[in-house]
N, C-alpha and C positions, 0 to 999 in steps of 0.2 A: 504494500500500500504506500502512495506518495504522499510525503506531506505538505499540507496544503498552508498557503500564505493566505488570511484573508484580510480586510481592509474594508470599511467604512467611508463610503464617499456621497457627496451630490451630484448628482446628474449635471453638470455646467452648460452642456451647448449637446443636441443632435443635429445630425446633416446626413440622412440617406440612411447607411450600415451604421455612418461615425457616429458613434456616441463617447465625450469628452469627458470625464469624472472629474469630479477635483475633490483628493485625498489630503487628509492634515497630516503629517508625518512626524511623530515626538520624537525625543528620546527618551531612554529607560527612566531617564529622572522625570519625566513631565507627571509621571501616575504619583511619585515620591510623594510623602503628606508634609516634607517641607518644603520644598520647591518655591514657595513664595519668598522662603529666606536666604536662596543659594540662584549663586548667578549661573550657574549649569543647565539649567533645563532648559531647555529648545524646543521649537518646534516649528515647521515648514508648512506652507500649504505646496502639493502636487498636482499636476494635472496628466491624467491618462489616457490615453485613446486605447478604445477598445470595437472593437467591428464585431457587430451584431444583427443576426436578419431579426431579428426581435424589436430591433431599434425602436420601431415606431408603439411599442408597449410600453416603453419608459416616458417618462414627461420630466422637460427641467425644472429642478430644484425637489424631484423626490431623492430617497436617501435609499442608496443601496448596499449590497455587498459585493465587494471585490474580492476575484480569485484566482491564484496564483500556484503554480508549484516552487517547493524549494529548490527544484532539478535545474528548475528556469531560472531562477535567480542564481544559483550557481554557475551557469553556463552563461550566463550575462557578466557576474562579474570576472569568469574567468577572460572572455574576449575582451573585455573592458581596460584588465588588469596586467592578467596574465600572461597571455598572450603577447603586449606591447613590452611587459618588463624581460619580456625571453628575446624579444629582439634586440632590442636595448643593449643587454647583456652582450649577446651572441656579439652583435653589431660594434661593443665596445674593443671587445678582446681580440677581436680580427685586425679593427683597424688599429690598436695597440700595440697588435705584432707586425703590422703592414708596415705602421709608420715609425718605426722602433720606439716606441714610447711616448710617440709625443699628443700632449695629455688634450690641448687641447681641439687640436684637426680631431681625433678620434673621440671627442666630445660632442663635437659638432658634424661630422659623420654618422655617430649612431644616432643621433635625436633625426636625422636626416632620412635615416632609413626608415623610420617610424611614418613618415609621410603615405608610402605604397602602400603597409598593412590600414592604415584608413582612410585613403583613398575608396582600396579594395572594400573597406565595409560600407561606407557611402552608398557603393553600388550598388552594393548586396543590401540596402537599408530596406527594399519591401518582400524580400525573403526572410530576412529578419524580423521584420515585422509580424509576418504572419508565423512565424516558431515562437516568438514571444508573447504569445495574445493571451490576454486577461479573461476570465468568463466574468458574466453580470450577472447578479439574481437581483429583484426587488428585495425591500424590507418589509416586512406582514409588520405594521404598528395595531397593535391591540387596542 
C-alpha cells in the first residue's frame, strides 16, 4: 500500500480540466501551542494545478482534499535535487582533473553543465506534469 500525502485546499480558479487549489503550507511548529511566542513558525500559501474531467463538479472557493503519493514526492524531489547535485559533482571532478585544478573554470563549468539537464526538463514539463498529478475529492461539511 502507498502512502498517501493529503492537503486541505480552496478551489482558486477552474478553466476547462484546470482546476487551480490554493494550499496553506506550515511548518511543524505552526500546530506548536507556542508559536505565538517563537519566531519559527511559518507558513506559505501554494497554488496547485490539478486536471480533472470532474472539473466542472467543483465550484471556486469550496474546500477540498488534496492527494498525493509519497513515491511522487520522492521522485520530485529527487529530479529537483538529486539529480542536479550528481551533475554538479560529476561535472566538478572532471573538469578538476581537465583543468589541473583550477578551482575556478571548473566552478563555472559544472554550474554550466546544469543548464542541458533543465533545459531537458523544460521540455519534458507536460510529461511531467501528467506523472505528477494530484487527485481532488470534495469536503462533505456536516
Amino acid at each position: 500500500m502507498t502512502d498517501i500525502i493529503k492537503h486541505r485546499g480552496i478551489v482558486e480558479n477552474i478553466n476547462g480540466f484546470h482546476i487551480r487549489v490554493k494550499i496553506v503550507q506550515t511548518s511543524a511548529c505552526s500546530a506548536c501551542s507556542v508559536k505565538g511566542h517563537c519566531n519559527a513558525s511559518e507558513s506559505k500559501e501554494k497554488l496547485v494545478d490539478v486536471f480533472d474531467t470532474k472539473a466542472s463538479s467543483y465550484r471556486v472557493g469550496e474546500e477540498v482534499m488534496l492527494y498525493g503519493t509519497t513515491s511522487m514526492g520522492r521522485q520530485a524531489v529527487f529530479l529537483a535535487f538529486g539529480v542536479p547535485f550528481l551533475i554538479l559533482l560529476a561535472a566538478l571532478f572532471i573538469t578538476m582533473h581537465l583543468t589541473g585544478g583550477d578551482e575556478l573554470k571548473s566552478a563555472i563549468i559544472s554550474l554550466l553543465a546544469l543548464a542541458p539537464y533543465y533545459f531537458i526538463i523544460y521540455i519534458c514539463r507536460g510529461k511531467l506534469s501528467k506523472k505528477f498529478s494530484f487527485t481532488l475529492e470534495p469536503i462533505k461539511n456536516n
